[in-house]
N, C-alpha and C positions, 0 to 999 in steps of 0.2 A: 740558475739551477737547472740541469739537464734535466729530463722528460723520464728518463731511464731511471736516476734516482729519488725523484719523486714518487713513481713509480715503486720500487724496491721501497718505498717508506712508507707503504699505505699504512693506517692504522697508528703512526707515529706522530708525534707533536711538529710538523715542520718548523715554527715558530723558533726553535733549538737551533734549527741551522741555518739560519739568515742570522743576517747581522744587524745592528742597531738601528743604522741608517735605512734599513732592506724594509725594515720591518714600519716602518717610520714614513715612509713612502705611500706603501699597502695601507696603514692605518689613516693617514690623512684622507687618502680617496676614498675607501670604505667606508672610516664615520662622516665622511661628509655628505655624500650618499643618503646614509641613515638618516642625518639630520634634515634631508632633502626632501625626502617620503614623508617623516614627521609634516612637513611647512604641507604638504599637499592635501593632507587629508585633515588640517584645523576644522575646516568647516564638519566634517563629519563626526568629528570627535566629538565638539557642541553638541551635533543631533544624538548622537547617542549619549550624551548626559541626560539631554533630556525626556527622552522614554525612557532610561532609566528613573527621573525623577517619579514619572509616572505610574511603572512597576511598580516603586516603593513605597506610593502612595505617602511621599515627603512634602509636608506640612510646614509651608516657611510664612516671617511672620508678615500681617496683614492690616495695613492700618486705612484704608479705605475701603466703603466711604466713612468709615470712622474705623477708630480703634478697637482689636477684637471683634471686627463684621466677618462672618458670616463665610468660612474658608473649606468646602468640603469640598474631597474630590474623589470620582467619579471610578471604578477598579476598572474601566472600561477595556483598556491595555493590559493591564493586570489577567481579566477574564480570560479572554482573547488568546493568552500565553498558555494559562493553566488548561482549559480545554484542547489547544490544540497537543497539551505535553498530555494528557490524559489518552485521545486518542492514539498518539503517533509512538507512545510507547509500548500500549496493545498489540497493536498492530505490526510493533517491527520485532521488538524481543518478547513479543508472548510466549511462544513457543521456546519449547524445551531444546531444539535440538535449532543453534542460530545458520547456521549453515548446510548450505546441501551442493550436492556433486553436481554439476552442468551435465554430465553424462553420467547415469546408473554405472552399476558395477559395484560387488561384493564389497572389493577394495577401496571403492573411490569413498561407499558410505562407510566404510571403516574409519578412511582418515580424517575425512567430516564430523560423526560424530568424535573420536579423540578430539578437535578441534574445537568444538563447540564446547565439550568439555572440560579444555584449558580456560577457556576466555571465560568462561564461569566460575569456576571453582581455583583457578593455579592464578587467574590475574587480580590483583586486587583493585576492590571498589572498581572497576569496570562498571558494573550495571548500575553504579552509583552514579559515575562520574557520565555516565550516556544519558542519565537521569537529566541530570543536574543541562546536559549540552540542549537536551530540547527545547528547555524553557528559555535559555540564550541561544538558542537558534530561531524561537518567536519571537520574543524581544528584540534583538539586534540584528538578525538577516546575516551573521556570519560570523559562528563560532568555530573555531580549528582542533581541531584534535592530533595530538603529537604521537608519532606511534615509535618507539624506540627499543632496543635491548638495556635493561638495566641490571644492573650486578648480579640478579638472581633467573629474573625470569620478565617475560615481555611487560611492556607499559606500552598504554594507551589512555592518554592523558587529558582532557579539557583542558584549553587555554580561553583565557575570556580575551575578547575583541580587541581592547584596546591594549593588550598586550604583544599585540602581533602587528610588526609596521609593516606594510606593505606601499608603494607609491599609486596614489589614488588613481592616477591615467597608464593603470600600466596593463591593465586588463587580466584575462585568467591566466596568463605564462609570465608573471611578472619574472625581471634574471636577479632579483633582489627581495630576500624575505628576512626580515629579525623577528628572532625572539625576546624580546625583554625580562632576563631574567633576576630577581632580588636573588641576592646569595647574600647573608649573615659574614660579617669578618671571619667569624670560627670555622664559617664551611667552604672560606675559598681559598684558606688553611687547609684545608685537609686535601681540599683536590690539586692543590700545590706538591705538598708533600706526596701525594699518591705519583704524581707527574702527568697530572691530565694537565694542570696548567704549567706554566714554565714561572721560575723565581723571580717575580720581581716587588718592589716595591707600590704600595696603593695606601691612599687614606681613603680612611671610610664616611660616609655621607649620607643624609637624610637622602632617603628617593625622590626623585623629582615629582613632583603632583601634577595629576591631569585633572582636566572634567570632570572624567567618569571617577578618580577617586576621590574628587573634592562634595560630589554627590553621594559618597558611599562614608567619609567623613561625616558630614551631616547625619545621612541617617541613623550612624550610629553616633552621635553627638560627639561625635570628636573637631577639634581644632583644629588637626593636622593630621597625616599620618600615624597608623600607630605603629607602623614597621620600627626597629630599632634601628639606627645608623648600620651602614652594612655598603655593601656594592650593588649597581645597577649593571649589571653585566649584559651586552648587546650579543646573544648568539647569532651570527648575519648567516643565511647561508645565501651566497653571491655563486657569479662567475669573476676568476682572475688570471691572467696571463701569466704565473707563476716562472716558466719556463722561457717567454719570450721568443715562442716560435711564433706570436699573432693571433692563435686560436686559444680562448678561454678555458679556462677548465674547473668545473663546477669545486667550491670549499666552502669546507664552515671556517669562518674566522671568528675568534671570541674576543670580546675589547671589552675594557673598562669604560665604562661612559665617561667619566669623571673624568681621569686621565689621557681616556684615549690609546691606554697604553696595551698592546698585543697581548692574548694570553698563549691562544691556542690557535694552530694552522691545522687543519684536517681535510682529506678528500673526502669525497662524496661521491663516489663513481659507482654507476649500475651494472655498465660494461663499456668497451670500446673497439671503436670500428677503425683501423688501418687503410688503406686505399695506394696504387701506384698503376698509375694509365688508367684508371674509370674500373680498376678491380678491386673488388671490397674484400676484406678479413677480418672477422670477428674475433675480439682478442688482439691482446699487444704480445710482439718479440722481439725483441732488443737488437737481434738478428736481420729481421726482416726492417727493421729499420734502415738498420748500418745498409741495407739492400737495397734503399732509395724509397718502401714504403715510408706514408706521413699518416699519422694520427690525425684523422678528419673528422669526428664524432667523438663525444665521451655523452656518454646517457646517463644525467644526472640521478644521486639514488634520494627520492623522494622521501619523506617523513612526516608530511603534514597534511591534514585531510580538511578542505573546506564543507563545510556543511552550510550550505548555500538556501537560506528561505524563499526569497525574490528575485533573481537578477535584477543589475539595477538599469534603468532606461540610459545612462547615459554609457553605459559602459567599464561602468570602474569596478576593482575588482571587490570592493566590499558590497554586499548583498545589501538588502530592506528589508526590516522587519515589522511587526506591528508597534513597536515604538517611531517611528517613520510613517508610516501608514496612517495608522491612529491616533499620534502624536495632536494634530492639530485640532481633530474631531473633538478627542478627551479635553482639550486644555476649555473649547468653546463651550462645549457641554458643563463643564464645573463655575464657568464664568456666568452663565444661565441662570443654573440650579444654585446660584451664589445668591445671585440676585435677585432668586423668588424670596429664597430665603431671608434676606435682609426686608425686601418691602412685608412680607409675612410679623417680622419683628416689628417694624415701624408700624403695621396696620392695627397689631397687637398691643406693644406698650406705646399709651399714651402721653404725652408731651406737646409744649406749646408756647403761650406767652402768658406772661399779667399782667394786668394793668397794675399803675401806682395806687390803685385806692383799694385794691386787693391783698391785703395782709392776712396768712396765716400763720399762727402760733403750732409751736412744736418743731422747730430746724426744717431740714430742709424738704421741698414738697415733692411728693413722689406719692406712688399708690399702693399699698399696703394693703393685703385683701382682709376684709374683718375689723378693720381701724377707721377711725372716724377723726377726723382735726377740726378743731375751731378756728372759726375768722369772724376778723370783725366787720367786713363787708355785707350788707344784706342780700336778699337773694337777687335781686334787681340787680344790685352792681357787680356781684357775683359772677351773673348769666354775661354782663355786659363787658366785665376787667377778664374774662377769660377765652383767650384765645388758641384752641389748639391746632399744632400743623396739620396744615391738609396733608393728610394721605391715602393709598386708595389701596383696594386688594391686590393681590398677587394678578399680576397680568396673563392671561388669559392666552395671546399670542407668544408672550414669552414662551408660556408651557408648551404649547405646543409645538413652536420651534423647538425648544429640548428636546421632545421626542421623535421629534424625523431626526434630528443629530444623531440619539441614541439607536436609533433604527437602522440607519445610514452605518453606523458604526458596529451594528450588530451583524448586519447582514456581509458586511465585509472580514470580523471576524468568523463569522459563522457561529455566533453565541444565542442563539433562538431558543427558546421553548424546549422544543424537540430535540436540540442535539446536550442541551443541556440535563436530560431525562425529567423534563415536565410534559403533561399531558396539555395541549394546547385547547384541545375540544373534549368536552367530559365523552361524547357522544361521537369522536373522529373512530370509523373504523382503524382496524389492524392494518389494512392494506395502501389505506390514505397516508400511517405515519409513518409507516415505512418508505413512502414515496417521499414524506418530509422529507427523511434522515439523509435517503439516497441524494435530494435535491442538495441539501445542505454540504454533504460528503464534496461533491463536486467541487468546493469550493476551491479546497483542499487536496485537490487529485493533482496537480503537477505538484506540491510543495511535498507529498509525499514520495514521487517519484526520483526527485532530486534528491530528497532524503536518502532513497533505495538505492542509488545509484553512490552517494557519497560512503555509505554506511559498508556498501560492498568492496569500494576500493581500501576502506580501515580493514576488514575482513581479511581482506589478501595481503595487504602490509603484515597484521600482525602473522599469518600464516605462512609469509617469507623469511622473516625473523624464526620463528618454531622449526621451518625446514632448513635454513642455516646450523640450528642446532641441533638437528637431528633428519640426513635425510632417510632412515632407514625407514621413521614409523609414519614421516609427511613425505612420502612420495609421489606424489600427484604434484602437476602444476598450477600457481598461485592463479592462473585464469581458468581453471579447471573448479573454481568454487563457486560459490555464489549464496545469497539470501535464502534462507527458508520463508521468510515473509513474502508475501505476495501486494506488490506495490498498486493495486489496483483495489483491493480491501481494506476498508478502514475503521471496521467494525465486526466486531462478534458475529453480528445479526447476520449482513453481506458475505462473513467466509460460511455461515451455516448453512444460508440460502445456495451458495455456487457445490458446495459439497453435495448437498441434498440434488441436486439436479443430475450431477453427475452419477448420483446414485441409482436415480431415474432408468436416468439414459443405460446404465448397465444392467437394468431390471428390464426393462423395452429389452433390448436387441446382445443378450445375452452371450450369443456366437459371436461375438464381435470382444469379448472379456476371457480371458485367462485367471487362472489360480492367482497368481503374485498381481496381478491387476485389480482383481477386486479387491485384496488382500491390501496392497496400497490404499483405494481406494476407502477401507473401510479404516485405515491409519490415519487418512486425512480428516474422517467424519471426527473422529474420538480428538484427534488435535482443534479442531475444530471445535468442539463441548468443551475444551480445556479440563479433560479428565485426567488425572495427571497418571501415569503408569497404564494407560489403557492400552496401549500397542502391547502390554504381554500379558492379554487377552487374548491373544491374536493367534491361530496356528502358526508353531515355524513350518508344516512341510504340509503339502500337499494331503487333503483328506481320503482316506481309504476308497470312493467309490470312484476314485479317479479324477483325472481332468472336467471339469463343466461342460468344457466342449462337446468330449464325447460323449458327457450321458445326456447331451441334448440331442446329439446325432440318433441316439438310443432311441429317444422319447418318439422323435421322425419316424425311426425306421417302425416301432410300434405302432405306431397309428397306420403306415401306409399297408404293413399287415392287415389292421384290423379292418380298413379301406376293401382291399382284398377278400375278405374273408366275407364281407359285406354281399359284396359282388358275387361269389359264391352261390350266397344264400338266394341272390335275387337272380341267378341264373336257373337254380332248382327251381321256384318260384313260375320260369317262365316257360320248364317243360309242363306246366299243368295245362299251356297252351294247346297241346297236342288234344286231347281230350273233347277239345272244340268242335274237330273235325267232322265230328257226327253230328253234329248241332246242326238241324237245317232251317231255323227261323233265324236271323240277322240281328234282329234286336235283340234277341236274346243272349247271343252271341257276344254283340256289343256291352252290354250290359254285365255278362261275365267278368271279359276283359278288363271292366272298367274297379273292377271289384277284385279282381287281381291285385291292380296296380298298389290300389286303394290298400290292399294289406300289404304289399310291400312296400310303399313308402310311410308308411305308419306302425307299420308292427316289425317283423323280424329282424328288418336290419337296423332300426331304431335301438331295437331292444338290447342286439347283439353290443354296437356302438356303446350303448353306454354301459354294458358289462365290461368291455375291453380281454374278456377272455380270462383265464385263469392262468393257461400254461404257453409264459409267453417263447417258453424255445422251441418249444414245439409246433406254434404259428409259423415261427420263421423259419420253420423248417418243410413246412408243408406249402411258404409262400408262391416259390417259382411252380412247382405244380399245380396250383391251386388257377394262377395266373395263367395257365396255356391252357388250364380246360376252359376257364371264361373266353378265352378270346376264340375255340371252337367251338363253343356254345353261341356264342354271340355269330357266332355265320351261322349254324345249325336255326336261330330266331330267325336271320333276314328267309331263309328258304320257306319257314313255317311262313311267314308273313306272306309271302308272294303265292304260298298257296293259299290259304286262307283269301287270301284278295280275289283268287280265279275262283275260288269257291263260292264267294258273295257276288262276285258278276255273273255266273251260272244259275246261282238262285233267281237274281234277279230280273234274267230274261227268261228264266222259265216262269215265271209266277206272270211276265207282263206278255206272254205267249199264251199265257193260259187265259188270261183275262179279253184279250182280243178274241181266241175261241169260242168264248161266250157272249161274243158279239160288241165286245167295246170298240170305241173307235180309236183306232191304232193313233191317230195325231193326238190322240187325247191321254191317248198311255203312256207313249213320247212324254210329250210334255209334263205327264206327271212323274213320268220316271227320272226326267230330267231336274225334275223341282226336287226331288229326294235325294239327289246325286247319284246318278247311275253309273253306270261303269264308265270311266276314263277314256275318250278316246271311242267310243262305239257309239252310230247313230241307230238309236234304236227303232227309229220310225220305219229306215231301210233294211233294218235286218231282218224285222220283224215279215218283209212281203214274202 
């Protein structure tokens, strides 16, 4: 089959237009394939029966060390699951709105919330079915989700584990994935008759039983299967040479299990790349074909989302989860707690031997509380014909062993006290168990991330799907989305705390925040409290007194007035200097000055300051003039000062001229005028001859 008309058939049954033989070929290599991946992955199918058994907390029967001893078991795994689906559902679908734009813009959150709005309310059981994948995403380490167009409107589907083959050493790009799907004889009729499948003959058959359903048998006390006979239909999606140019090209083939016989041939193609001399063309033309270009890529289109717990150490593509993990912990710990159990029994009901000369009357002997029996033995041979087994109390090491198990297994699940909302210390502050919570979170901080990362690429599947059917109202690109969750929070307490800080930090440094920034900001708070309808609380436009910015620039330029205006006052203040000039004693002079200062830095401009003025247009209108008389005021001070200076050295040598006049000794007036600080730069002793 040429390349061109496979092509021209996209969307059609190929399966129609090959022939018996064609068809027969393709299905031999493709189910055996199947059946190849099955053989590889026995040992895991085991493992996961068995943390399933221990989910289900499935009770089988137990006849040592005797009959009906002593079979409880431990929800250890169980826990483990539930806590981590408790958390990890808060945390991803709490929020109202599951998606948001990688880049703002009016439009981009237009078509995110529509978006968000579909997978809510237009997809069914969605949040059910995301429900339902967390707790087999703890349990088993690797649940799938199918995300597809269905007759109405998009699905996105859980698939449990063992319904999906994958070849165990094939890693994350396996070229081979099935789905296992039951179909009813009535409904593989109807997609016959539709023409999804092509006519042929099938007899119908109990589904083949695995592990994991002969585990889900039991639990619910069945014998077998309860499916009705019906078909086990293999949807494979593979690569196959279809064309026969040597390069693969990605289909879903659909087989009968049973028969083996073809149903359906379909592409799968995302896009394709052409090439001729090392130049590439996106998209195919029939044209540039015939033209010597070759079809070198086909970009297979994706459908299934792994949701990945653990990677696994050795490489295979199915994950671990806490049924693997805690599998071996849980089965020791109930083997433990078995056997306190039992010797508790033995240490309790008593039992032992008789001797032959020991006879009591009344059937058989046993202890009856309130009842008394006669024997004809006396009390001597009584004490001596009865022997009961030695047994001792519940061991001691055993328990304690139990409890580092259960410890070991707690701290691995992260099932503690604290994350389980018990108080660990009646008397542990606030701040201590928040340190718990955060400690314990960690535990948990890549498995959430992996989650965010899987949960996002389901996001964009089903968003590609919605924009196939309508690109007018999804116009944005499917990488243009992303999580409203925050893959680093995994708690209420943590998103309240990182909100609150941000809140902070916008109260601190204010100029650094915009209208739509806090405005966000306080979107986040209220999503955050999980108030539900709290963003239309919220202004839509900008509030009357403007930008933030500006009226902080406002609040600046206020103050640097009233700074000003300040200054003013304590320039008037320092013409009262002038006044001094007549003043011929120094100390008193000084003493003035100092009583100045004293009421200007204590009184007028204190006062002014915290009045902040009454009429503030008129400050700033008075600003710049107010500012050029201070700074010529402020030279008009340096001149007073330098006279003033020549006016105290003047006194000074007149008062110490006058005292040598009346006979002091001039080295003595020196030196004392020196000791008082005399004039700068003048020796007095010399001036004075």
């Amino acid at each position: 089959m040429k390349f061109e008309t496979i092509f021209n058939a996209q969307g059609d049954n190929l399966a129609e237009k090959l022939t018996e033989e064609e068809l027969g070929k393709i299905s031999a290599s493709v189910h055996q394939g199947y059946k190849d991946d099955r053989t590889s992955r026995r040992g895991w199918e085991a493992q996961n029966a068995e943390g399933l058994k221990l989910a289900l907390q499935l009770k089988e029967n137990k006849s040592f060390p005797w009959e009906n001893s002593a079979n409880v078991k431990v929800p250890l795994v169980a826990m483990s699951c539930v806590q981590y689906n408790a958390r990890a559902y808060s945390a991803l679908i709490g929020n109202d709105d599951l998606v948001k734009p990688v880049n703002g813009g009016e439009e981009a959150f237009r078509v995110t919330k529509q978006t968000s709005n579909y997978i809510r309310h237009e997809m069914e059981d969605w949040e059910q079915n995301h429900d339902q994948m967390l707790i087999m995403q703890a349990l088993t380490g690797c649940p799938v989700k199918k995300t597809h167009k269905g007759y109405e409107n998009v699905k996105s589907e859980v698939i449990l584990p063992d319904r999906i083959v994958v070849n165990y050493f094939s890693g994350n790009k396996p070229e081979r994935l099935t789905h296992r799907i039951y179909y009813s004889e009535n409904e593989v009729k109807e997609l016959q008759l539709s023409g999804f499948f092509r006519e042929c003959e099938l007899m119908a058959v109990n589904p083949e039983s695995t592990p994991t359903t002969d585990v889900s048998d039991k639990a619910h006390g069945e014998v077998k299967t309860a499916n009705p006979e019906g078909h086990e239909i293999l949807e494979i999606h593979c690569l196959w040479d279809l064309d026969g140019d040597g390069l693969k090209e990605p289909y879903i083939i659909h087989i009968d299990d049973d028969s083996g016989k073809i149903l359906r041939i379909s592409t799968r193609w995302e896009s394709i790349r052409m090439a001729k001399k090392g130049k590439m063309i996106e998209g195919y033309d029939a044209g540039l074909q015939k033209a010597g270009y070759k079809v070198c890529k086909i970009t297979p289109e994706v459908f299934f989302t792994k949701y990945e717990f653990i990677p696994s150490p050795d490489g295979s593509w199915y994950g671990i989860g806490f049924g693997s993990l805690l599998g071996p912990i849980n089965k020791a710990v109930d083997s433990l707690l078995n056997q306190l159990i039992d010797a508790g029994t033995l240490a309790t009901v008593s039992g032992g031997l008789l001797a032959r000369n020991v006879r009591i009357s009344g059937g058989k002997v046993g202890i009856i509380p309130g009842k008394w029996k006669r024997t004809e033995a006396n009390a001597q041979d009584l004490a001596k014909g009865v022997f009961p087994w030695p047994t001792k109390e519940p061991s001691s090491v055993l328990f304690a062993l139990m409890q580092f198990l259960m410890q070991m297994g707690e701290r691995l699940g992260s099932v503690t006290e604290a994350m389980t909302g018990q108080n660990p210390g009646q008397n542990q502050a606030a701040t201590t168990t928040m340190a718990v919570l955060e400690q314990g979170s960690q535990v948990h901080n890549s498995i959430y991330k992996r989650t965010f990362r899987a949960m996002t690429n389901e996001m964009r599947l089903i968003y590609k799907f919605l924009a196939e059917e309508n690109r007018e109202v999804y116009n944005i690109e499917p990488k243009d989305i992303m999580l409203t969750a925050d893959p680093t929070v995994m708690s209420q307490s943590q998103r309240i705390a990182k909100v609150q800080a941000l809140k902070e930090a916008a109260a601190m440094q204010p100029n650094l925040y915009g209208f739509e920034s806090i405005k966000k900001i306080e979107s986040m708070w209220l999503e955050a409290l999980q108030i539900a309808g709290g963003n239309e609380l919220l202004a839509e436009s900008q509030p009357a007194g403007g930008d933030p910015k500006m009226a902080i620039e406002q609040e600046k330029l206020k103050l640097d007035q009233f700074r000003a205006q300040q200054d003013s006052q304590i320039q008037e203040a320092r013409v009262k200097l002038e006044s001094l000039n007549t003043i011929s004693n120094t100390e008193k002079r000084l003493a003035e000055i100092d009583k100045i200062n004293s009421e200007i830095d204590q009184g007028e401009a204190k006062a002014l300051i915290e009045k902040r003025g009454a009429d503030l247009e008129n400050i700033k209108q008075q600003a710049e003039s107010i500012l050029k008389v201070y700074s010529a005021a402020s030279d008009d001070r340096a001149q007073k000062q330098d006279m003033m200076n020549q006016t105290q050295e003047q006194d000074m040598m007149s008062q110490a001229q006058a005292a040598i006049d009346q006979g002091a000794d001039p080295e003595a007036v020196s030196q004392r005028m020196s000791e008082l600080g005399g004039p700068n730069g003048v020796d007095i002793k010399n001036s004075m001859k």
